[in-house]
PDB file of N, CA, C and O in Angstrom:
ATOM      1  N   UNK A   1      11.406  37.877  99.475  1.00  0.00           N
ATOM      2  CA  UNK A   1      12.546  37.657  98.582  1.00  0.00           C
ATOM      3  C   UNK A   1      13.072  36.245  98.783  1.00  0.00           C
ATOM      4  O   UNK A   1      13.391  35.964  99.938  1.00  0.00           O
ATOM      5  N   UNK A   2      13.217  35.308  97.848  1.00  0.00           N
ATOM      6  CA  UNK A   2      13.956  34.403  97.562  1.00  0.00           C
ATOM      7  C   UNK A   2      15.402  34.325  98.071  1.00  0.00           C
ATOM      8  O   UNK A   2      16.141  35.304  97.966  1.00  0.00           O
ATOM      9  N   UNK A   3      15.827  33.134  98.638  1.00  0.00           N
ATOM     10  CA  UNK A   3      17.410  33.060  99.328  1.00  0.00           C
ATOM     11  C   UNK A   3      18.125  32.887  97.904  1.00  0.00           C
ATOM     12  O   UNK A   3      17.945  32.156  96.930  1.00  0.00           O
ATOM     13  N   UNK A   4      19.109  34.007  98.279  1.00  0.00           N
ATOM     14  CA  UNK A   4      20.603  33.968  97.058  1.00  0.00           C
ATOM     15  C   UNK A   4      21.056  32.568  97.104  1.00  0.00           C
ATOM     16  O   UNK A   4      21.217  31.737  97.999  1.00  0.00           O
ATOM     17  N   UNK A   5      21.241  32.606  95.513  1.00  0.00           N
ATOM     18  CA  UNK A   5      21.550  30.888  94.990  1.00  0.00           C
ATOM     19  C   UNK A   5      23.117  30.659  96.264  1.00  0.00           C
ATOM     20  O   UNK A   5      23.268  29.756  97.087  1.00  0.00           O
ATOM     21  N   UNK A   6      23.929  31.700  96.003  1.00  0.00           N
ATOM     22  CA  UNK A   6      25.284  32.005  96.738  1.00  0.00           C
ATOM     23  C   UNK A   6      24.821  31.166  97.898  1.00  0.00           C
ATOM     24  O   UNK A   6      25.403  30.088  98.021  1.00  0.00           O
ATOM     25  N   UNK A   7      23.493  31.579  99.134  1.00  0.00           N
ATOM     26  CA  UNK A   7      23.846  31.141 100.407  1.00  0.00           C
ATOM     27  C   UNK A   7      23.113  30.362 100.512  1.00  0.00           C
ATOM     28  O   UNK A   7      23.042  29.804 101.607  1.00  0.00           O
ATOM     29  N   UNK A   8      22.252  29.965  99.471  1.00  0.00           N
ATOM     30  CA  UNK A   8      21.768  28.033  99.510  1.00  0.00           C
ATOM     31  C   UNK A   8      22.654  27.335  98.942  1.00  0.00           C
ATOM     32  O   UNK A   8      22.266  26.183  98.749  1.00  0.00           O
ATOM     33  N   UNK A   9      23.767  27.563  98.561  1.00  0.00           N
ATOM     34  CA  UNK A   9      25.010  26.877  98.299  1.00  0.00           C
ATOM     35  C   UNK A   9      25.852  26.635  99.439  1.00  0.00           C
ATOM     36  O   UNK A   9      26.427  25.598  99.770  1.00  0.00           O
ATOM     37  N   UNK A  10      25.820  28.166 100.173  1.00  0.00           N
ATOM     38  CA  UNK A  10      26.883  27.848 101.345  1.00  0.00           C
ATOM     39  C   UNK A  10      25.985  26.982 102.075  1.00  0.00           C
ATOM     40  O   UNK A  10      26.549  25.907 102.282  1.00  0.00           O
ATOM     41  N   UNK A  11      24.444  27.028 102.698  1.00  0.00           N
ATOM     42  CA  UNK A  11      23.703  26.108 103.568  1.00  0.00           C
ATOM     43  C   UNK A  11      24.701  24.930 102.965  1.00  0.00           C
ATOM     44  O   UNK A  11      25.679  24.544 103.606  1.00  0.00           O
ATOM     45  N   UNK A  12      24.342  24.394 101.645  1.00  0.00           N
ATOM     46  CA  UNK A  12      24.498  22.912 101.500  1.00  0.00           C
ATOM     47  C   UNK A  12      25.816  22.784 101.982  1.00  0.00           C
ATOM     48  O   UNK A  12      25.913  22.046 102.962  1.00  0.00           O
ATOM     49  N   UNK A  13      27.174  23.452 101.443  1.00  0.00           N
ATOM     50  CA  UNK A  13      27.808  22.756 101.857  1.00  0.00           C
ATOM     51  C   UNK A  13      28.358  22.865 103.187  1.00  0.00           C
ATOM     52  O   UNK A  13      29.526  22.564 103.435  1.00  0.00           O
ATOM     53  N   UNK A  14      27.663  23.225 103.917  1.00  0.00           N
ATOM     54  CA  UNK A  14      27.933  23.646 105.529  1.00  0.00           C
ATOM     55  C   UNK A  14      26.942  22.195 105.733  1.00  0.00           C
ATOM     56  O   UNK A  14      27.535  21.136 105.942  1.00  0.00           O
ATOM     57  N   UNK A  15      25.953  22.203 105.686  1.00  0.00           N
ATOM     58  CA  UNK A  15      25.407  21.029 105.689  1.00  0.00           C
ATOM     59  C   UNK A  15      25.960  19.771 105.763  1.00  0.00           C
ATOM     60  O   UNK A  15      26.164  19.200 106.834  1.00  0.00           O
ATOM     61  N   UNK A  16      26.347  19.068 104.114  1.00  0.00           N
ATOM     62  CA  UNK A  16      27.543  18.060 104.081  1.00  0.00           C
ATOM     63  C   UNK A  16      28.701  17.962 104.681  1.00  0.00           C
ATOM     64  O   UNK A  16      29.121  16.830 104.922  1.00  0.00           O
ATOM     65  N   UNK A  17      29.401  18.998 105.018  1.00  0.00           N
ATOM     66  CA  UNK A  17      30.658  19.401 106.011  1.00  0.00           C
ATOM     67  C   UNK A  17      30.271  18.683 107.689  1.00  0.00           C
ATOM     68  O   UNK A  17      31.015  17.997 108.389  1.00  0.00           O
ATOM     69  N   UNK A  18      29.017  19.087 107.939  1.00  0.00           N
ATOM     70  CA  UNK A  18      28.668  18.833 109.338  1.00  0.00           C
ATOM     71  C   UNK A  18      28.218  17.137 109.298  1.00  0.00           C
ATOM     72  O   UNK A  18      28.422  16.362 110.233  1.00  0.00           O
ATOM     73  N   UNK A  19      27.642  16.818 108.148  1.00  0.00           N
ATOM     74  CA  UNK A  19      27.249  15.726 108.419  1.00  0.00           C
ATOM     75  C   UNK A  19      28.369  14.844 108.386  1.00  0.00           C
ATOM     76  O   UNK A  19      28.506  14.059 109.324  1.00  0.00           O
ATOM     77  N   UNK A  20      29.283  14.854 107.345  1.00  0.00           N
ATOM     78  CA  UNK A  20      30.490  14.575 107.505  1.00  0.00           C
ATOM     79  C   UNK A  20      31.008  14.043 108.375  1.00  0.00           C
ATOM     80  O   UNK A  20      31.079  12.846 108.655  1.00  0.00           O
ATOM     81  N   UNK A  21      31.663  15.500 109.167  1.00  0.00           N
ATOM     82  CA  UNK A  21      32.157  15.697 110.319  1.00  0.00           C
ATOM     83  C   UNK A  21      31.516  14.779 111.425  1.00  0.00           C
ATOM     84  O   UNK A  21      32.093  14.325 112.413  1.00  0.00           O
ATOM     85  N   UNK A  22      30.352  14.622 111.097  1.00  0.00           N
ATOM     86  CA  UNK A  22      30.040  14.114 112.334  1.00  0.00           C
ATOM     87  C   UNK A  22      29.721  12.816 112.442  1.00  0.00           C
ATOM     88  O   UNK A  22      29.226  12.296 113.442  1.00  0.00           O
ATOM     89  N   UNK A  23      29.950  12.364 111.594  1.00  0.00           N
ATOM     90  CA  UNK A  23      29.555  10.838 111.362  1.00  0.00           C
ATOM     91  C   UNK A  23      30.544   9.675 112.094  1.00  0.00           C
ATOM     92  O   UNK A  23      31.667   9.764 111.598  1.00  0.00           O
ATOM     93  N   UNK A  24      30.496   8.944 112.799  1.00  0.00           N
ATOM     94  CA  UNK A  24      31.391   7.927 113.180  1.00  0.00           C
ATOM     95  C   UNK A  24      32.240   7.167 111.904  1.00  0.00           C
ATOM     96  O   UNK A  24      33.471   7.161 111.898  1.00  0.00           O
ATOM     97  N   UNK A  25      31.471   6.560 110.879  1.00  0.00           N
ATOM     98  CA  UNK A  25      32.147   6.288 109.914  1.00  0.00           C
ATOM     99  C   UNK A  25      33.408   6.660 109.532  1.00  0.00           C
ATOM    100  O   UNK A  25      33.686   7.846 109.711  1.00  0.00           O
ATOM    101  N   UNK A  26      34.593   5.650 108.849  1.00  0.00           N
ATOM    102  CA  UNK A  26      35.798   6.401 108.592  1.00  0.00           C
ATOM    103  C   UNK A  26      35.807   6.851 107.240  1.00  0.00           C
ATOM    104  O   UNK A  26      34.693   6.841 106.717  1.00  0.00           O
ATOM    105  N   UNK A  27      36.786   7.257 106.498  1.00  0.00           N
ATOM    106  CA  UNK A  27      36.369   8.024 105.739  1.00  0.00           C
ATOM    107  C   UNK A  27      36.402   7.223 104.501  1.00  0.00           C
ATOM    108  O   UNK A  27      35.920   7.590 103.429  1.00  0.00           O
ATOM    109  N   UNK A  28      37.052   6.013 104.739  1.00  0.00           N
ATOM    110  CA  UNK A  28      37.178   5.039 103.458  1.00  0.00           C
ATOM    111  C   UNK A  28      35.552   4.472 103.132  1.00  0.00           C
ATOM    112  O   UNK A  28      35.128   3.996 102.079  1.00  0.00           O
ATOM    113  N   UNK A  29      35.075   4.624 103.978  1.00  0.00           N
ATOM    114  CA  UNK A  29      33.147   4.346 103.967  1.00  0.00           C
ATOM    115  C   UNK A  29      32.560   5.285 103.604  1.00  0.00           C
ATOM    116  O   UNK A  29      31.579   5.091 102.886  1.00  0.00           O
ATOM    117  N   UNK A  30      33.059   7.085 104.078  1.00  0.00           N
ATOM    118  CA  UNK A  30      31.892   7.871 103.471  1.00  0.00           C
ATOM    119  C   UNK A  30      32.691   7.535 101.927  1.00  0.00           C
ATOM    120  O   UNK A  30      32.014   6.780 101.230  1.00  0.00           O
ATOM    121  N   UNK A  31      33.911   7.941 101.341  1.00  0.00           N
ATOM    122  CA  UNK A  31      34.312   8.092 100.052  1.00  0.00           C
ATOM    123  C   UNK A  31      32.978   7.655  98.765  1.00  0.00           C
ATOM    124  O   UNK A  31      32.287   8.302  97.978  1.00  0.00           O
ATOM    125  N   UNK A  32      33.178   5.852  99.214  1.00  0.00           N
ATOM    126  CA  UNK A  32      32.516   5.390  97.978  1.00  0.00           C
ATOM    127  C   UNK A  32      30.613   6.212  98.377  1.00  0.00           C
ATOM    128  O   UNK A  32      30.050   6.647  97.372  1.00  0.00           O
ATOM    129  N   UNK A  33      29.860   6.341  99.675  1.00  0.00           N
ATOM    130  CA  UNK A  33      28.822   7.261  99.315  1.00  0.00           C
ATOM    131  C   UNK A  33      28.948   8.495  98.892  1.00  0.00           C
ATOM    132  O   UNK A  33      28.096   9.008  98.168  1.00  0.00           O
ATOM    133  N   UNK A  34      30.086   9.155  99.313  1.00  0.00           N
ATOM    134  CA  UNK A  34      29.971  10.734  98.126  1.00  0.00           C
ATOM    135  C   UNK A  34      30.218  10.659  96.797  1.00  0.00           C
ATOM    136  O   UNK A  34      29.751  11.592  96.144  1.00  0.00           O
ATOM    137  N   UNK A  35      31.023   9.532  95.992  1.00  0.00           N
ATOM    138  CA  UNK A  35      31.092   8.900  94.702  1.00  0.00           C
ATOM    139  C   UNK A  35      30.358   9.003  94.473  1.00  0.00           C
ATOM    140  O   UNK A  35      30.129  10.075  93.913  1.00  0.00           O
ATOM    141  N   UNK A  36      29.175   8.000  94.655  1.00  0.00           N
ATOM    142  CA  UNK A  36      27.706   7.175  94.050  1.00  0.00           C
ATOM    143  C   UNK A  36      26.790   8.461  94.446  1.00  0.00           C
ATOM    144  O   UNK A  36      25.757   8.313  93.793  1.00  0.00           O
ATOM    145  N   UNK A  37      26.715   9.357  95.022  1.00  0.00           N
ATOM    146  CA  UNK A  37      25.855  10.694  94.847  1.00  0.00           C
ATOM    147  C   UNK A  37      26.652  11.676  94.152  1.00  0.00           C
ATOM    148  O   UNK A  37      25.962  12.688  94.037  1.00  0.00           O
ATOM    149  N   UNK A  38      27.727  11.827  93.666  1.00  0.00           N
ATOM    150  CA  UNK A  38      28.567  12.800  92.625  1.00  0.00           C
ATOM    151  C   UNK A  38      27.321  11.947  91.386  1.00  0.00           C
ATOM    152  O   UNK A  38      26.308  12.467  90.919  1.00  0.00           O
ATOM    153  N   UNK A  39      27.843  10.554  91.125  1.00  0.00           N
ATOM    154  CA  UNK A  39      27.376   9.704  90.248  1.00  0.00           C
ATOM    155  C   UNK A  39      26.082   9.890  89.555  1.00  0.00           C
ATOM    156  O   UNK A  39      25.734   9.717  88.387  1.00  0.00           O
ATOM    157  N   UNK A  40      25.397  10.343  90.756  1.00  0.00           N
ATOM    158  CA  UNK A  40      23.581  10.771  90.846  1.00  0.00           C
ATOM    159  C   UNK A  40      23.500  11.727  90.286  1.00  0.00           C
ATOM    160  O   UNK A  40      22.659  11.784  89.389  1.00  0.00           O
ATOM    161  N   UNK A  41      24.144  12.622  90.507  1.00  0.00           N
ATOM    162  CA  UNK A  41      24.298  14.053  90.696  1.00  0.00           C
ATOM    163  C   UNK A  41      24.264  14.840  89.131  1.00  0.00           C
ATOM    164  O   UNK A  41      23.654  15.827  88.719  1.00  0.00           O
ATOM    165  N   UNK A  42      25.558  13.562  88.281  1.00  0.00           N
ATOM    166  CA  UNK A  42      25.583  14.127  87.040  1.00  0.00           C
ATOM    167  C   UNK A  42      24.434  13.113  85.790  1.00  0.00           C
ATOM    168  O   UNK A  42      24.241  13.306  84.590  1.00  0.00           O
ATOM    169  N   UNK A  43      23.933  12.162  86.626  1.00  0.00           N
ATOM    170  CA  UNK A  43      23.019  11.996  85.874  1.00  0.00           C
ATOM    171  C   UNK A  43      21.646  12.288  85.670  1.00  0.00           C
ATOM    172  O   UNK A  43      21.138  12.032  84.578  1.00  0.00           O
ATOM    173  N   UNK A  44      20.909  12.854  86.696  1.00  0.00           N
ATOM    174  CA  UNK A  44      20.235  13.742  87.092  1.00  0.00           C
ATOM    175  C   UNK A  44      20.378  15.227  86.220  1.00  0.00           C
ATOM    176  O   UNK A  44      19.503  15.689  85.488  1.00  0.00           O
ATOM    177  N   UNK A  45      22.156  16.041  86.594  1.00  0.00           N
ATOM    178  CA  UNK A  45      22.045  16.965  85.501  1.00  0.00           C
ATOM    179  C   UNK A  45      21.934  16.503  83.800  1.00  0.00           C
ATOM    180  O   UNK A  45      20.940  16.965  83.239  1.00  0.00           O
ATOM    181  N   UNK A  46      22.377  16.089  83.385  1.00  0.00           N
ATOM    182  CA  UNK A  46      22.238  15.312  81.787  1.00  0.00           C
ATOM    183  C   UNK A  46      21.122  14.882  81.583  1.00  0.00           C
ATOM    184  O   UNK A  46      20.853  14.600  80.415  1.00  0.00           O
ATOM    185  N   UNK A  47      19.828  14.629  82.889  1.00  0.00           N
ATOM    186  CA  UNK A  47      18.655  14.323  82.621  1.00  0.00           C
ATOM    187  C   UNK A  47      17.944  15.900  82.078  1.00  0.00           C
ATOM    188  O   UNK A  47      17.038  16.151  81.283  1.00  0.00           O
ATOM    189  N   UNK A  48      18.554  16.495  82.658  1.00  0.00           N
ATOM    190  CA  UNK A  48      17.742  18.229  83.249  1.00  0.00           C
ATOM    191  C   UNK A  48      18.178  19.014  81.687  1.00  0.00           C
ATOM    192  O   UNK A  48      17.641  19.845  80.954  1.00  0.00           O
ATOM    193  N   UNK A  49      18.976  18.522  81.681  1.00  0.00           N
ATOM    194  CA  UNK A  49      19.927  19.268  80.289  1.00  0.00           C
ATOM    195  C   UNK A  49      18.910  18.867  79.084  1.00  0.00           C
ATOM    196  O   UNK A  49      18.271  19.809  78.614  1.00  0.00           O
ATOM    197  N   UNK A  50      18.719  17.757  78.608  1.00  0.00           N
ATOM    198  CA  UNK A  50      17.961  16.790  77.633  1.00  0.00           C
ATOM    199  C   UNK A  50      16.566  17.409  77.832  1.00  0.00           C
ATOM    200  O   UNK A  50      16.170  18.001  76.827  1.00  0.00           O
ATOM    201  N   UNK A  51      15.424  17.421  79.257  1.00  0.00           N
ATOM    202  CA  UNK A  51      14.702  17.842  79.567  1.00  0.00           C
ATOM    203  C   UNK A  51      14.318  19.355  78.606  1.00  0.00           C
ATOM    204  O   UNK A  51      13.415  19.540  77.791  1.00  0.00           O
ATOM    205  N   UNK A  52      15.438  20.312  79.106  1.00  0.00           N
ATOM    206  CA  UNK A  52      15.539  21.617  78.878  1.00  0.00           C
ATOM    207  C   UNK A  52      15.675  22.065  77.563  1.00  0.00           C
ATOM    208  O   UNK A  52      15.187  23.102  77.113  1.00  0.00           O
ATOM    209  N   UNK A  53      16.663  20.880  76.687  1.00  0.00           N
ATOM    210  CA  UNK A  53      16.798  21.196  75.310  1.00  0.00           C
ATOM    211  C   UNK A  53      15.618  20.854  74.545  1.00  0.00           C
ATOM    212  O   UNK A  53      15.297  21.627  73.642  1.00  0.00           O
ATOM    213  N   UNK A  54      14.665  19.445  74.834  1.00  0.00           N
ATOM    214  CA  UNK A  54      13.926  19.261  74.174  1.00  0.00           C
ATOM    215  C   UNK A  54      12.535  20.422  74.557  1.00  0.00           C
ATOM    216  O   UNK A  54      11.850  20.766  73.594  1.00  0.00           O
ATOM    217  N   UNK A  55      12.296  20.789  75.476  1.00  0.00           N
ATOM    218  CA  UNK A  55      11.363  21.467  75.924  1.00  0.00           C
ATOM    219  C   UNK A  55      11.250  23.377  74.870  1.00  0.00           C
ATOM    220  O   UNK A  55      10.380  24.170  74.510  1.00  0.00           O
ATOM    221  N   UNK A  56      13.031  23.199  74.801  1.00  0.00           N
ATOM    222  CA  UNK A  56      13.372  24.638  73.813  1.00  0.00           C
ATOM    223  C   UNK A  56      13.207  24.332  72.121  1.00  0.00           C
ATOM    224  O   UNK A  56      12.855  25.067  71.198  1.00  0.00           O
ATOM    225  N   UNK A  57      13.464  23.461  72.149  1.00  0.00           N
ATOM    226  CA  UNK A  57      13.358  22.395  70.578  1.00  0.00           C
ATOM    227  C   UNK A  57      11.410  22.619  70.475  1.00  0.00           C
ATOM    228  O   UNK A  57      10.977  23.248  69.509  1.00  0.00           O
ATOM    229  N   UNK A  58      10.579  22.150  71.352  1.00  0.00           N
ATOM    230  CA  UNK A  58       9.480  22.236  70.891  1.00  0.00           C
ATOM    231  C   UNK A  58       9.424  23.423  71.013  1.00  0.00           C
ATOM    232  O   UNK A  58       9.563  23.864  69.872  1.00  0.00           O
ATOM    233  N   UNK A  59       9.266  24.490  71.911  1.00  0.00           N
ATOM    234  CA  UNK A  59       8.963  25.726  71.509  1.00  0.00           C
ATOM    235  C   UNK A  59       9.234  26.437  70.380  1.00  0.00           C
ATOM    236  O   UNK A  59       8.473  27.259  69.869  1.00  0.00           O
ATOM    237  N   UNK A  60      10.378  26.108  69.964  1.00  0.00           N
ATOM    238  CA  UNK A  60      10.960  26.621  68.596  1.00  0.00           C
ATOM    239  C   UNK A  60      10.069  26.000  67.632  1.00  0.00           C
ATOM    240  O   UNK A  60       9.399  26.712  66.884  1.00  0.00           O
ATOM    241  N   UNK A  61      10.013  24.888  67.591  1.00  0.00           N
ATOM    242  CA  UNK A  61       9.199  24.030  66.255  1.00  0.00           C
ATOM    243  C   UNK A  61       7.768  25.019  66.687  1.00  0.00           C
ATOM    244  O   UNK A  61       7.237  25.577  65.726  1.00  0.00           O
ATOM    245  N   UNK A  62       7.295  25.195  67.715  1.00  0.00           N
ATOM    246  CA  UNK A  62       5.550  25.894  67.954  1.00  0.00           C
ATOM    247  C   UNK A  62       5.641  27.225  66.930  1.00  0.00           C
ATOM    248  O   UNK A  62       4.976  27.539  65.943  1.00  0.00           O
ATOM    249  N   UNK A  63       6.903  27.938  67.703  1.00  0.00           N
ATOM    250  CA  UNK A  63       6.585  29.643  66.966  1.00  0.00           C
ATOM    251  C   UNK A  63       7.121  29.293  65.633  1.00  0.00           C
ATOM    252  O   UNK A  63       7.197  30.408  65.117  1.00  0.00           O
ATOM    253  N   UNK A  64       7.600  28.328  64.624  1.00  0.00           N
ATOM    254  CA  UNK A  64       7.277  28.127  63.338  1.00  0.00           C
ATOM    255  C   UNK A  64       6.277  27.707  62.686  1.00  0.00           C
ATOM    256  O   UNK A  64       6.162  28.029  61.503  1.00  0.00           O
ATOM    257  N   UNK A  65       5.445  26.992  63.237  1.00  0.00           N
ATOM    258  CA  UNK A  65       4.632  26.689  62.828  1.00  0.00           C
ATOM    259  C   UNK A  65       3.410  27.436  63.281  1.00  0.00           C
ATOM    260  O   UNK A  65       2.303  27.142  62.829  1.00  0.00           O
TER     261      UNK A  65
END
């Protein structure tokens, strides 16, 4: 069986929490890197989105034709 989306969610953010936490850096230094990976994050999804629509767009155009 496959891990519940739920507790590969909690991994991650137990993950980021620890790395966090544990970093010497202050926090005015991590800020702008969790920005610029939020940043990633939603362009990456809007890639996945576009991906997904066009991929449903051709299937649709297939079973008409």
């Amino acid at each position: 069986m496959d891990k519940p989306m739920q507790l590969i969610i909690a991994d991650l953010k137990l993950g980021l929490s620890n790395t966090v936490n544990n970093t010497p850096l202050p926090m005015c230094c991590i800020t702008p890197v969790i920005k610029e990976l939020y940043e990633q994050c939603l362009l990456i999804e809007k890639e996945q989105f576009r991906q997904a629509k066009e991929e449903y767009e051709n299937s649709i155009n297939k079973d008409d034709n």
